[in-house]
N, CA, C and O atoms as a GROMACS GRO file, in nm:
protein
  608
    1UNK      N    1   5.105   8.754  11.116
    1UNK     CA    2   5.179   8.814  11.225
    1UNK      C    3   5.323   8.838  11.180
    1UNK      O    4   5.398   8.747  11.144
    2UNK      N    5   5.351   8.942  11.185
    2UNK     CA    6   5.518   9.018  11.183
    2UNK      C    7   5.641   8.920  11.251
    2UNK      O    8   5.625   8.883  11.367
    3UNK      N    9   5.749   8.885  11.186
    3UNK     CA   10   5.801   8.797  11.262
    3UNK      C   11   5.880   8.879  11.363
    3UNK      O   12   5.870   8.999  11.339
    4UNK      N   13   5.950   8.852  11.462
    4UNK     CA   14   6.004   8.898  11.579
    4UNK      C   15   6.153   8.811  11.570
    4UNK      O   16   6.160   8.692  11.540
    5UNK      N   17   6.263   8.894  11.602
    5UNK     CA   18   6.401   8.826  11.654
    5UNK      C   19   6.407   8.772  11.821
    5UNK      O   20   6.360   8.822  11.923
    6UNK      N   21   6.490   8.645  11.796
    6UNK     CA   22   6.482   8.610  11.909
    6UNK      C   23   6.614   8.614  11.952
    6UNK      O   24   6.715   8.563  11.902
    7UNK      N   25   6.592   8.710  12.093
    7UNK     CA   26   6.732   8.759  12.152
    7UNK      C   27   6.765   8.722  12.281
    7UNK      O   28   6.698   8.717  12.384
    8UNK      N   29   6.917   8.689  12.249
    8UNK     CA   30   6.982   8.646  12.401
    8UNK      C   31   7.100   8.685  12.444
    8UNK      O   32   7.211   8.660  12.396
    9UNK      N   33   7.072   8.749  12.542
    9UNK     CA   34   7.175   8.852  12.607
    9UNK      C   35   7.257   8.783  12.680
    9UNK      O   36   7.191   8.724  12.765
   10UNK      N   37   7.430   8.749  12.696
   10UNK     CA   38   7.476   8.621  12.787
   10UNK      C   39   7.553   8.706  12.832
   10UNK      O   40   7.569   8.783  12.737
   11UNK      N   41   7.644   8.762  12.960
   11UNK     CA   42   7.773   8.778  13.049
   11UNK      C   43   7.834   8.614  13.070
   11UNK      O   44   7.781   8.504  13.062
   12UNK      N   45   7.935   8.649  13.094
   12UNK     CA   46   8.068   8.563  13.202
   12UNK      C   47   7.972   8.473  13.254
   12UNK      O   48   7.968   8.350  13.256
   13UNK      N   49   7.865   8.598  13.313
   13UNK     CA   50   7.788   8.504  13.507
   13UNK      C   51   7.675   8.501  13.481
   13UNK      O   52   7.618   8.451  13.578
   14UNK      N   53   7.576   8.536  13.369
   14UNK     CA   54   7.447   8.476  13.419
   14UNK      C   55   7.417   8.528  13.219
   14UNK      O   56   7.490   8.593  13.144
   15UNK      N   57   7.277   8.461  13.192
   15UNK     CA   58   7.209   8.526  13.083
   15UNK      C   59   7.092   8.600  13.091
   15UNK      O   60   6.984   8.545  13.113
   16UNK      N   61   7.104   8.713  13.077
   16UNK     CA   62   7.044   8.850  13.120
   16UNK      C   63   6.902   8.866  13.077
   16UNK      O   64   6.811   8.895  13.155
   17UNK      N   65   6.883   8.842  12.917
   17UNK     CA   66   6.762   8.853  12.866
   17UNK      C   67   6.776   8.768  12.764
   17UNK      O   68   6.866   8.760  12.680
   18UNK      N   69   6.660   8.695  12.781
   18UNK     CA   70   6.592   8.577  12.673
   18UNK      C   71   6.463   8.603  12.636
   18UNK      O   72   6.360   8.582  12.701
   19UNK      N   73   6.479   8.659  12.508
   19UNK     CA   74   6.339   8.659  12.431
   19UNK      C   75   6.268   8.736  12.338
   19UNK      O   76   6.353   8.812  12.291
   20UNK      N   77   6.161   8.760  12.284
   20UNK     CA   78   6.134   8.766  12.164
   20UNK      C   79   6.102   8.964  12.156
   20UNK      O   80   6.026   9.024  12.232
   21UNK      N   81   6.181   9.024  12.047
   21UNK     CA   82   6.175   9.134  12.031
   21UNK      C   83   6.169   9.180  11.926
   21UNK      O   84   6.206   9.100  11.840
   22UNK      N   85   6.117   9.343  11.861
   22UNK     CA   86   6.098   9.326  11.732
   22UNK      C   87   6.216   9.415  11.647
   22UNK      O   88   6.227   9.412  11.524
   23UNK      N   89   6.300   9.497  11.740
   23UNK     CA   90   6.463   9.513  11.698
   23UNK      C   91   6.501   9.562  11.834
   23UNK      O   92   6.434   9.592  11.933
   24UNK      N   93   6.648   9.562  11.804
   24UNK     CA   94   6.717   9.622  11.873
   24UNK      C   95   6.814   9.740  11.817
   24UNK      O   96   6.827   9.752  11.695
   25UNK      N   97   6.874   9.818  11.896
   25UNK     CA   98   6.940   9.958  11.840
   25UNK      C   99   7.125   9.865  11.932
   25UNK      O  100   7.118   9.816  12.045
   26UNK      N  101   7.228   9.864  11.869
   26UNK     CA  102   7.331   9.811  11.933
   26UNK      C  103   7.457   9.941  11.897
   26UNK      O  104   7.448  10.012  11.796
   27UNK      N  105   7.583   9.955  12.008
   27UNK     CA  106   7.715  10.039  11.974
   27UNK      C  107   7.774   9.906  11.930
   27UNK      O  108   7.796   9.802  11.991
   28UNK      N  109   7.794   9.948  11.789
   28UNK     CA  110   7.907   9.877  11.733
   28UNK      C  111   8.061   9.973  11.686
   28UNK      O  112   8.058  10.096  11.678
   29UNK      N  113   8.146   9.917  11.666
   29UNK     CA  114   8.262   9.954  11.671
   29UNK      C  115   8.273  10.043  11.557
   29UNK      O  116   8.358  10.132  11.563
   30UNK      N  117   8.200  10.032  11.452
   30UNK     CA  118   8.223  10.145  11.350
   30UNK      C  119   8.069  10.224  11.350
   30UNK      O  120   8.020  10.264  11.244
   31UNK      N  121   8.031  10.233  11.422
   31UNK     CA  122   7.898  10.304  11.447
   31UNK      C  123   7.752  10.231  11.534
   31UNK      O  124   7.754  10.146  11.622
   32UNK      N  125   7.656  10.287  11.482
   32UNK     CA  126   7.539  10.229  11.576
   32UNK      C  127   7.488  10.125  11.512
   32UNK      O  128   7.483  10.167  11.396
   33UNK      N  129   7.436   9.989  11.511
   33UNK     CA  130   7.361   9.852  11.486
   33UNK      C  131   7.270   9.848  11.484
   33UNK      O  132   7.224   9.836  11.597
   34UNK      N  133   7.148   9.852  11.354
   34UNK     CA  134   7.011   9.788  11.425
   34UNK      C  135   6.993   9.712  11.349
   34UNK      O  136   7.036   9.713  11.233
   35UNK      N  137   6.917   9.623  11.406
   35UNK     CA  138   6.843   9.489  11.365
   35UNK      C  139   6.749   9.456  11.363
   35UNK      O  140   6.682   9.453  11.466
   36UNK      N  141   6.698   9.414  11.238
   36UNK     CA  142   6.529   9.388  11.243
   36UNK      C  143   6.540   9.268  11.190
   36UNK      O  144   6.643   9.213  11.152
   37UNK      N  145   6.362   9.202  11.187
   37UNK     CA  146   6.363   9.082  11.165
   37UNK      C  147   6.412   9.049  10.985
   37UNK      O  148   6.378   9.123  10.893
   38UNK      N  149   6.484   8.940  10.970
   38UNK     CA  150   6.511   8.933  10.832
   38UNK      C  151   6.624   8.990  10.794
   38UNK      O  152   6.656   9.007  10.676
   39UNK      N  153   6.725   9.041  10.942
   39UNK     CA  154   6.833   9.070  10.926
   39UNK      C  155   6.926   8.988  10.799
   39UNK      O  156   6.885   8.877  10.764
   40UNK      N  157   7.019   9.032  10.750
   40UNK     CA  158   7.159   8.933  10.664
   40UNK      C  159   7.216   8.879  10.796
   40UNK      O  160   7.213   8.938  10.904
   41UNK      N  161   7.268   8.758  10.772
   41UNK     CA  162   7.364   8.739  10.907
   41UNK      C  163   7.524   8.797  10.930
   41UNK      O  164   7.615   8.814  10.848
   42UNK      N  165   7.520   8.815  11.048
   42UNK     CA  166   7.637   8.873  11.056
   42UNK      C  167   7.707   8.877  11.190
   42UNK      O  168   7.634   8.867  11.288
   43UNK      N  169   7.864   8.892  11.213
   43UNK     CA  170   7.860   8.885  11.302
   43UNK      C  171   8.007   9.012  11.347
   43UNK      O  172   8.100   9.044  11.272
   44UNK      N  173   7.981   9.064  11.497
   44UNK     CA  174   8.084   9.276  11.467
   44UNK      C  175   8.062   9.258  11.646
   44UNK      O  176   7.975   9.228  11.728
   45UNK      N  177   8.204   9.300  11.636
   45UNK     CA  178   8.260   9.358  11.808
   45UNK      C  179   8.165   9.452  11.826
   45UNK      O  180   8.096   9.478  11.728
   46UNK      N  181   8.139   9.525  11.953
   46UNK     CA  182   8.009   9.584  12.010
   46UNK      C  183   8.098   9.676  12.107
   46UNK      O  184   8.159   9.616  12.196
   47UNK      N  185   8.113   9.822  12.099
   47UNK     CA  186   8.190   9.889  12.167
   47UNK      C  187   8.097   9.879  12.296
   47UNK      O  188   7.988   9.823  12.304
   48UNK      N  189   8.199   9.977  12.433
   48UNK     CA  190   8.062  10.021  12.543
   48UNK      C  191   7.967  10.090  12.514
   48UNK      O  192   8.008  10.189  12.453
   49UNK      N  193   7.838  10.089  12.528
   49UNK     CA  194   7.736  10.159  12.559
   49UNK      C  195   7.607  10.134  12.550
   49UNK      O  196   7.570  10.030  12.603
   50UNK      N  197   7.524  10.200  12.497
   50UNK     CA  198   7.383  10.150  12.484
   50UNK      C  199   7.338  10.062  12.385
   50UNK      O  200   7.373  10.041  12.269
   51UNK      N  201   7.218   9.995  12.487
   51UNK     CA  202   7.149   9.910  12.414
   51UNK      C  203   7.007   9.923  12.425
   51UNK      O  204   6.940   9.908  12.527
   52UNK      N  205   6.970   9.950  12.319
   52UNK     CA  206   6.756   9.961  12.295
   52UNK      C  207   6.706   9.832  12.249
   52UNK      O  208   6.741   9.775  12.146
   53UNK      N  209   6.622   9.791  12.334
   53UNK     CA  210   6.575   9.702  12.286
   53UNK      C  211   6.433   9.742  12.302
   53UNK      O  212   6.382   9.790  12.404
   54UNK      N  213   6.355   9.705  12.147
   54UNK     CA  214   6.229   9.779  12.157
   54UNK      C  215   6.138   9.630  12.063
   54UNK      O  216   6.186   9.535  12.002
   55UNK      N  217   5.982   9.675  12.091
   55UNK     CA  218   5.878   9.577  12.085
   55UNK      C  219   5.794   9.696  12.002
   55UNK      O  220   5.787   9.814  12.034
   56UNK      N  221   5.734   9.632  11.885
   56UNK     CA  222   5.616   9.738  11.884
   56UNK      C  223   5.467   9.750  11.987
   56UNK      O  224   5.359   9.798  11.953
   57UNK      N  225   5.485   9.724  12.047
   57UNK     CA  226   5.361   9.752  12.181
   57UNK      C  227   5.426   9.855  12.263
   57UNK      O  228   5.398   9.873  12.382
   58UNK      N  229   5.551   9.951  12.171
   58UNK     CA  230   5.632  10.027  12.246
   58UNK      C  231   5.688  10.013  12.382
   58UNK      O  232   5.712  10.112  12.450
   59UNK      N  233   5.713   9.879  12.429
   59UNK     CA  234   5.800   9.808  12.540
   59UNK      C  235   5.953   9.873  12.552
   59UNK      O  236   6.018   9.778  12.508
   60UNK      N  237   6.042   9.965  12.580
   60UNK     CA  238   6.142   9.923  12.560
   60UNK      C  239   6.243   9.959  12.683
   60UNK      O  240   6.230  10.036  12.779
   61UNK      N  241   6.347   9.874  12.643
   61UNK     CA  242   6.458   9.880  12.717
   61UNK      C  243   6.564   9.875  12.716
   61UNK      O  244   6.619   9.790  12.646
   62UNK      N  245   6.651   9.982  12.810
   62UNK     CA  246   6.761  10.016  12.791
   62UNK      C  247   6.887   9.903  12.871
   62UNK      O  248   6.890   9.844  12.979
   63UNK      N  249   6.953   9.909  12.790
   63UNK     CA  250   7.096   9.832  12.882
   63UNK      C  251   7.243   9.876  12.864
   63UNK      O  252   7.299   9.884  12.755
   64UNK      N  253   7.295   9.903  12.978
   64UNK     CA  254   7.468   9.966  12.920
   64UNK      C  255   7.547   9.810  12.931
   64UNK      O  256   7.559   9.718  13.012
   65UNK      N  257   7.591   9.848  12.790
   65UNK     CA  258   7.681   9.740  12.775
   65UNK      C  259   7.835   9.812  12.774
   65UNK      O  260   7.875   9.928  12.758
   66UNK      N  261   7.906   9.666  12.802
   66UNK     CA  262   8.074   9.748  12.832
   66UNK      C  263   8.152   9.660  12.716
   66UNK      O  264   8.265   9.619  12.745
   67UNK      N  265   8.123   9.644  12.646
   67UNK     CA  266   8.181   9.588  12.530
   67UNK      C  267   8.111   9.435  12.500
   67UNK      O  268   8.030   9.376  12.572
   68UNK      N  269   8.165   9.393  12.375
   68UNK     CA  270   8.147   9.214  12.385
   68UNK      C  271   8.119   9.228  12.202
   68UNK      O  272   8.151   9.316  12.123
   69UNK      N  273   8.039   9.089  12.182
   69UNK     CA  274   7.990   9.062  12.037
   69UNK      C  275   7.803   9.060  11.993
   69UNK      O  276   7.703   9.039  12.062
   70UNK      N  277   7.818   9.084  11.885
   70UNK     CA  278   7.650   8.984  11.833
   70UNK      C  279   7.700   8.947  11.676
   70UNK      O  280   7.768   8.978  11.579
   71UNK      N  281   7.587   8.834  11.752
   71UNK     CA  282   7.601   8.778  11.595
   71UNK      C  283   7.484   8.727  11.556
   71UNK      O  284   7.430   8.638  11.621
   72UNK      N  285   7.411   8.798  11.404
   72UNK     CA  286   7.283   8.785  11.390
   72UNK      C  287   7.246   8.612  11.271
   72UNK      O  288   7.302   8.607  11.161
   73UNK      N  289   7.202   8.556  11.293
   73UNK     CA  290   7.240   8.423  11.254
   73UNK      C  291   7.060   8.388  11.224
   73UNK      O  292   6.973   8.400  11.311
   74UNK      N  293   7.036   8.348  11.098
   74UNK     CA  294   6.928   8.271  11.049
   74UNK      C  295   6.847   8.156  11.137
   74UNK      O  296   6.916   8.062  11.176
   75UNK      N  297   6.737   8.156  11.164
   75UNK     CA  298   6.595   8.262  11.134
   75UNK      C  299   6.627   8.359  11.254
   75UNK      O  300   6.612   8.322  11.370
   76UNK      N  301   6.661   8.458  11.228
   76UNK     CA  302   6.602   8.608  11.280
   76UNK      C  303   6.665   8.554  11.454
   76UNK      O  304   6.594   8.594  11.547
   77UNK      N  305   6.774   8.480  11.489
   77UNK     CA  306   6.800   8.463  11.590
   77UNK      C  307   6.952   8.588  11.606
   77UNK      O  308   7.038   8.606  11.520
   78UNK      N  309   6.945   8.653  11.734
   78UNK     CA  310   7.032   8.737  11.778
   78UNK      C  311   7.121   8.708  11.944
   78UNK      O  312   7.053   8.692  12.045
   79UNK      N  313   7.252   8.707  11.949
   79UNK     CA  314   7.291   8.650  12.050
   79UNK      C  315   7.419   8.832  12.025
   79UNK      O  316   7.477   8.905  11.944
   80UNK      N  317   7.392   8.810  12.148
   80UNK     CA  318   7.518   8.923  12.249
   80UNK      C  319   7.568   8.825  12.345
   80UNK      O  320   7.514   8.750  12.426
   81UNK      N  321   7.703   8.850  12.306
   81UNK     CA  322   7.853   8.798  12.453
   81UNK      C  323   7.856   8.951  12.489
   81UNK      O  324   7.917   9.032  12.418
   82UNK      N  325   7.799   8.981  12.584
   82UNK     CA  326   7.849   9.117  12.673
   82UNK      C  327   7.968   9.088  12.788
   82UNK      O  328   7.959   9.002  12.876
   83UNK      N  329   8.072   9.171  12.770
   83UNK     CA  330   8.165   9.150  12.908
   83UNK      C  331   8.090   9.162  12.956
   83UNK      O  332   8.055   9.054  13.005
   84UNK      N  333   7.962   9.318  13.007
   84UNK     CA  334   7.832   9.319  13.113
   84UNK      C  335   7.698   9.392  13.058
   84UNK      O  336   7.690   9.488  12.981
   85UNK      N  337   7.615   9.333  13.107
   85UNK     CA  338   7.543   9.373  13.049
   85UNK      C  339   7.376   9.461  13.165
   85UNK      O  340   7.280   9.385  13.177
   86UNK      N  341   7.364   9.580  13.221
   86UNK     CA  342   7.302   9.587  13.327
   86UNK      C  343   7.209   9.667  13.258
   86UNK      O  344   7.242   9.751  13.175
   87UNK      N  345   7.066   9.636  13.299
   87UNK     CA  346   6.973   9.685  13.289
   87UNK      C  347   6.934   9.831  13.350
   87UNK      O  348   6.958   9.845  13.470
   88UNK      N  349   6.886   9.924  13.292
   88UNK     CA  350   6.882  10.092  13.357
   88UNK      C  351   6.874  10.114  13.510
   88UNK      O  352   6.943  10.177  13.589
   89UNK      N  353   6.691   9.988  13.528
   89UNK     CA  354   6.659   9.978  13.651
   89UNK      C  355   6.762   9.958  13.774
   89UNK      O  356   6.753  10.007  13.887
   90UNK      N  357   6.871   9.862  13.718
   90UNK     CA  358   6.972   9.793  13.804
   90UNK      C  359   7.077   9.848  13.836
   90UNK      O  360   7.162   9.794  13.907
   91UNK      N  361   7.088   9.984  13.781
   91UNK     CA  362   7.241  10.090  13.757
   91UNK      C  363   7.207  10.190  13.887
   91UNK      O  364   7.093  10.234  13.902
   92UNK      N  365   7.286  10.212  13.955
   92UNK     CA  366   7.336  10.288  14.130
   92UNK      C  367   7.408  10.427  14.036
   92UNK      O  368   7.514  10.428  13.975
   93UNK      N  369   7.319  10.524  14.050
   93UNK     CA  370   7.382  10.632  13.941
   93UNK      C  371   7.532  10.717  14.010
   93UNK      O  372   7.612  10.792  13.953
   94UNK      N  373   7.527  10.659  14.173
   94UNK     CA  374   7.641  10.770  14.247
   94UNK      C  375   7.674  10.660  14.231
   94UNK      O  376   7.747  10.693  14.138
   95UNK      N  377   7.695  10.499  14.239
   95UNK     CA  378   7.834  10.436  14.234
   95UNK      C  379   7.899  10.465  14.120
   95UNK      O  380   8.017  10.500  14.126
   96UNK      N  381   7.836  10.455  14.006
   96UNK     CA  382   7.892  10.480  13.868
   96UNK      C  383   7.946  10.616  13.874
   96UNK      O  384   8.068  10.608  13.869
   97UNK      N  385   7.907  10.739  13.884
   97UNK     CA  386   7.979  10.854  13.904
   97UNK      C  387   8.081  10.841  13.978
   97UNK      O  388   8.174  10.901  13.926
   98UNK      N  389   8.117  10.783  14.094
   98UNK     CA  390   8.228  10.734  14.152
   98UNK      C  391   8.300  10.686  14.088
   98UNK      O  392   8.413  10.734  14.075
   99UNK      N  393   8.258  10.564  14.021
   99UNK     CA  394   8.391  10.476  13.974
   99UNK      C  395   8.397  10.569  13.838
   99UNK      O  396   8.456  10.493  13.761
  100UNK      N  397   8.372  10.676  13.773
  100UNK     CA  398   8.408  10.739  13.656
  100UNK      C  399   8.510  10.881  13.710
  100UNK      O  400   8.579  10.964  13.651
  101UNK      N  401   8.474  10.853  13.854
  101UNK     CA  402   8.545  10.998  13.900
  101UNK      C  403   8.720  10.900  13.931
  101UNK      O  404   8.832  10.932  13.893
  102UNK      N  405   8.694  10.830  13.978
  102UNK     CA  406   8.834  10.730  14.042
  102UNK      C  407   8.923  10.702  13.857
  102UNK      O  408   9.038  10.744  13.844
  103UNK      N  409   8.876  10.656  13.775
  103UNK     CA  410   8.898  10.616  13.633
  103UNK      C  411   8.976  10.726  13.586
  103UNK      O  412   9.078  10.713  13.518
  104UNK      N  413   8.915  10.858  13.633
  104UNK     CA  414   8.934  10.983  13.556
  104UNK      C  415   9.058  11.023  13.585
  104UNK      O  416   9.132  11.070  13.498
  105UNK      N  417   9.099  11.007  13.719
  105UNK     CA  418   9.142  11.079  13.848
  105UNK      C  419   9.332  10.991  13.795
  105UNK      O  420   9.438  11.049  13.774
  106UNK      N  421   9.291  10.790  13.790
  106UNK     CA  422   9.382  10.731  13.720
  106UNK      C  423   9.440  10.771  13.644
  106UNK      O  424   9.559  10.800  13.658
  107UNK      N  425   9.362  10.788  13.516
  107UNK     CA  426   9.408  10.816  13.383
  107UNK      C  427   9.531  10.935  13.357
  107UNK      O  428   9.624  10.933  13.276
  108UNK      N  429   9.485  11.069  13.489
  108UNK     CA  430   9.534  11.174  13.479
  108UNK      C  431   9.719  11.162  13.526
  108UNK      O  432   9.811  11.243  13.521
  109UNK      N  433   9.708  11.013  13.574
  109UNK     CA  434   9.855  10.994  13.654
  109UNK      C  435   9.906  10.900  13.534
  109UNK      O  436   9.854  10.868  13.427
  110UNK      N  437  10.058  10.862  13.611
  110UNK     CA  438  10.129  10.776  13.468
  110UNK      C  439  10.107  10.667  13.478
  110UNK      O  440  10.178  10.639  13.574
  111UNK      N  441  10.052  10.564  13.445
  111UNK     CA  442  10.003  10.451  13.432
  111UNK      C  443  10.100  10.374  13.351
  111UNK      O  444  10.169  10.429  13.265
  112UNK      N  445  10.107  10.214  13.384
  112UNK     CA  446  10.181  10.129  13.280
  112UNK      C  447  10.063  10.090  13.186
  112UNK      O  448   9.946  10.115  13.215
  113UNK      N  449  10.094  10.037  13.089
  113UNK     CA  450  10.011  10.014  12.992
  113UNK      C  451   9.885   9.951  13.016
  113UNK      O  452   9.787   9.979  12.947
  114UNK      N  453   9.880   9.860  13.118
  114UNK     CA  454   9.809   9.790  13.153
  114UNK      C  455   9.694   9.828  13.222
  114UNK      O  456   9.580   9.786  13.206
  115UNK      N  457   9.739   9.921  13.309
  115UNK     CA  458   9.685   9.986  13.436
  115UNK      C  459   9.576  10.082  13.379
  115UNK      O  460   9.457  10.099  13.407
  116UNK      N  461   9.668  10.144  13.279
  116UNK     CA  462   9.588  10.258  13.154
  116UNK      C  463   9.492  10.169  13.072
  116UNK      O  464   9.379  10.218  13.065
  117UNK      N  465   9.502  10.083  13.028
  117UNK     CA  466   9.387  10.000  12.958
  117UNK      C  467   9.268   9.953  13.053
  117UNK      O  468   9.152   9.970  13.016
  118UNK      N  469   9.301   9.892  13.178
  118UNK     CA  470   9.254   9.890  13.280
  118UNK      C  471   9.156  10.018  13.328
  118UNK      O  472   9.038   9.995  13.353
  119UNK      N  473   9.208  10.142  13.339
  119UNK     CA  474   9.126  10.259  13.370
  119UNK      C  475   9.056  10.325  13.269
  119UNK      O  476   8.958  10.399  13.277
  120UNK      N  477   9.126  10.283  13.164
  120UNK     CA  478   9.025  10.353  13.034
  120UNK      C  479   8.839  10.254  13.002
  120UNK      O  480   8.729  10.303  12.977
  121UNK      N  481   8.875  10.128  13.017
  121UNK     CA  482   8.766  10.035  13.032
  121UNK      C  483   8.674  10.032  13.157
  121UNK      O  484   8.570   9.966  13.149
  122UNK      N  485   8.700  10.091  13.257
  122UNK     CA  486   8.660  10.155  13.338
  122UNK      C  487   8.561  10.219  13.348
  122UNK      O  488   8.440  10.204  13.365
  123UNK      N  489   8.669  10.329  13.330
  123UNK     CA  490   8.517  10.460  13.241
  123UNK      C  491   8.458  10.469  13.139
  123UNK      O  492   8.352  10.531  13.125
  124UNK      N  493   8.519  10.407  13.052
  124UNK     CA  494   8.409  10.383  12.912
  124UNK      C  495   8.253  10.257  12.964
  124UNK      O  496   8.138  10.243  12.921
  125UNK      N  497   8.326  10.198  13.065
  125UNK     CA  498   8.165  10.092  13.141
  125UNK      C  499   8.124  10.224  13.206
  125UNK      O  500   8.012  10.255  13.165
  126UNK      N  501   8.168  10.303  13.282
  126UNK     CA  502   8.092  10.377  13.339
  126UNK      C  503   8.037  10.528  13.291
  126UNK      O  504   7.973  10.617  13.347
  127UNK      N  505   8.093  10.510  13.160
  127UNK     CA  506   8.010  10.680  13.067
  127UNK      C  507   7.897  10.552  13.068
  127UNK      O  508   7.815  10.573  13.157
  128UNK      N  509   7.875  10.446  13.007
  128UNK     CA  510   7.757  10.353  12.928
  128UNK      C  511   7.648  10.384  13.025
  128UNK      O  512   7.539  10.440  13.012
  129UNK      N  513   7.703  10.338  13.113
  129UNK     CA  514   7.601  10.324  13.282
  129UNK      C  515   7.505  10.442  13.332
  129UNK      O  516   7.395  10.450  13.387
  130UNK      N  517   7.608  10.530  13.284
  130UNK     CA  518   7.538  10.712  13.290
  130UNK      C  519   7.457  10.732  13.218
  130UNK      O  520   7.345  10.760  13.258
  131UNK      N  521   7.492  10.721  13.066
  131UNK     CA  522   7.406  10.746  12.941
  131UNK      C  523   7.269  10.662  12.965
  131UNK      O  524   7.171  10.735  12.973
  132UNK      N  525   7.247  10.551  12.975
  132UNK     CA  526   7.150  10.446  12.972
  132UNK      C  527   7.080  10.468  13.141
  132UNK      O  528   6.966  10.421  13.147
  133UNK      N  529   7.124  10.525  13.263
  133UNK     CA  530   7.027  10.561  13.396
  133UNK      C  531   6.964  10.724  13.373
  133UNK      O  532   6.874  10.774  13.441
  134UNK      N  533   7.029  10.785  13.270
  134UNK     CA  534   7.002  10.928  13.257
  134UNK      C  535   6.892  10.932  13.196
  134UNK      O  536   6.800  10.995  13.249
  135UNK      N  537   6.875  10.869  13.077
  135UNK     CA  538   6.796  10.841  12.951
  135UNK      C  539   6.664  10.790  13.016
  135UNK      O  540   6.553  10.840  12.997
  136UNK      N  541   6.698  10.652  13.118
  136UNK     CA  542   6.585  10.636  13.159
  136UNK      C  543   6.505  10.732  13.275
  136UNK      O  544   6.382  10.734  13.289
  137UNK      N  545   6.610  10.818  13.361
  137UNK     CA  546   6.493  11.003  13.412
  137UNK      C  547   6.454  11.053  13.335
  137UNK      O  548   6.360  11.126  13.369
  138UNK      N  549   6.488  11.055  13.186
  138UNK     CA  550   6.418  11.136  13.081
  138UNK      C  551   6.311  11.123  13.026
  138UNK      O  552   6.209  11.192  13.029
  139UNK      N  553   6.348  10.987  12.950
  139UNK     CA  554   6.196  10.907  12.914
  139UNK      C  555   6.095  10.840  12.991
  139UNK      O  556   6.120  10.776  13.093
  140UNK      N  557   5.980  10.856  12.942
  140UNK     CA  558   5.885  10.746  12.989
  140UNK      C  559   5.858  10.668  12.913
  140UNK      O  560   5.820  10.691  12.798
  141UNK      N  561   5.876  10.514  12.985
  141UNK     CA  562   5.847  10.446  12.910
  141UNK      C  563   5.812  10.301  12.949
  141UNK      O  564   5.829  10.263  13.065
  142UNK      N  565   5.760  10.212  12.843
  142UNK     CA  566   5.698  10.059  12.970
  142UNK      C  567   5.860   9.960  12.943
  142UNK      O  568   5.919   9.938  12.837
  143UNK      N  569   5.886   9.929  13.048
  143UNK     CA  570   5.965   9.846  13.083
  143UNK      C  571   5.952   9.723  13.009
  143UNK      O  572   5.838   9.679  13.024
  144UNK      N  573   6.027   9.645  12.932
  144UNK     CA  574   6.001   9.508  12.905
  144UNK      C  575   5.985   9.371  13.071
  144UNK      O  576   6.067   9.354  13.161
  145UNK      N  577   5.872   9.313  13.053
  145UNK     CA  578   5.835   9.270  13.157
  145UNK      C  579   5.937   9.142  13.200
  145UNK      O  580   5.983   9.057  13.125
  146UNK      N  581   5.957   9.158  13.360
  146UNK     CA  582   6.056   9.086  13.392
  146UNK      C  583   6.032   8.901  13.381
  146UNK      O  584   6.094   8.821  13.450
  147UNK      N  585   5.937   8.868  13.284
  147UNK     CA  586   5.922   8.749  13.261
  147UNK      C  587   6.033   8.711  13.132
  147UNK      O  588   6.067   8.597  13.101
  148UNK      N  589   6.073   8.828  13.073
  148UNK     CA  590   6.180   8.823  12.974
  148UNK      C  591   6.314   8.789  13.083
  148UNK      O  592   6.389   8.694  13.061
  149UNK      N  593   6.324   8.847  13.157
  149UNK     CA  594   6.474   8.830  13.251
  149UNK      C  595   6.496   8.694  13.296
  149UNK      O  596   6.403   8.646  13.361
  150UNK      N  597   6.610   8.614  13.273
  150UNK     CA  598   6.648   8.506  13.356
  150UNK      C  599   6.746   8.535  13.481
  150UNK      O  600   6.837   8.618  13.484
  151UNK      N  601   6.717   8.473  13.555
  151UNK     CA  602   6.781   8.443  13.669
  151UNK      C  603   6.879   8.336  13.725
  151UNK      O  604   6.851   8.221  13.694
  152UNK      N  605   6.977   8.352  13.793
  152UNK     CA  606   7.119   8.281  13.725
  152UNK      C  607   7.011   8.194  13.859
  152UNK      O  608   7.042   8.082  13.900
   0.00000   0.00000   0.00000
């Protein structure tokens, strides 16, 4: 049997997904991340956006992430610190267009530095949120089963 990485997805407030997958596709800061089993270890900041997480029984699933870390660490174990981490199913596609329209709307005024870092993180969570609810009207595909999801 093929070995599988074992992955754990953590936020601030709860740990999102626990469990066994056979890679994942990650935004890292100097480009896109994937990981398979037998990865090198390693460990790289994780810009906003998508996350694939796929099974070969072709399971997969999408998640917008808004920044954070992974760090791939011997045997074949994978951990994400997401500031957030929301599953496709779980994404409200007009709140997110909202809060990217309000972000936008910020940005366009003079902001102190703060306020501007503040609104730019914003909408970069809320392009992720778009990309990853869009993707999933596009594709079909099987959901990883919610026996993988923990519950705070």
């Amino acid at each position: 049997m093929a070995k599988r990485l074992e992955l754990k997805i953590v936020t601030p407030e709860e740990i999102v997904f626990s469990g066994k997958v056979d890679y994942l596709v990650a935004p890292g800061v100097k480009g896109i991340i994937g990981v398979l089993p037998k990865h090198i270890p390693f460990f790289s900041k994780l810009e906003p956006g998508e996350l694939k997480i796929v099974r070969k029984d072709k399971r997969i699933m999408y998640m917008a992430l808004a920044g954070g870390f992974i760090q791939v660490e011997p045997p074949d174990k994978v951990t994400i610190l997401a500031d957030s981490a929301v599953r496709a199913a779980n994404i409200n596609e007009a709140k997110v267009v909202e809060a990217k329209k309000r972000a936008e709307n910020l940005l366009a005024k003079k902001l102190s530095d703060v306020e501007f870092v503040k609104a730019e993180a914003t909408l970069r969570k809320s392009l992720a949120e778009l990309k990853v609810v869009r993707r999933k009207r596009k594709t079909r595909h099987r959901p990883l089963p919610a026996s993988h999801l923990k519950s705070p």
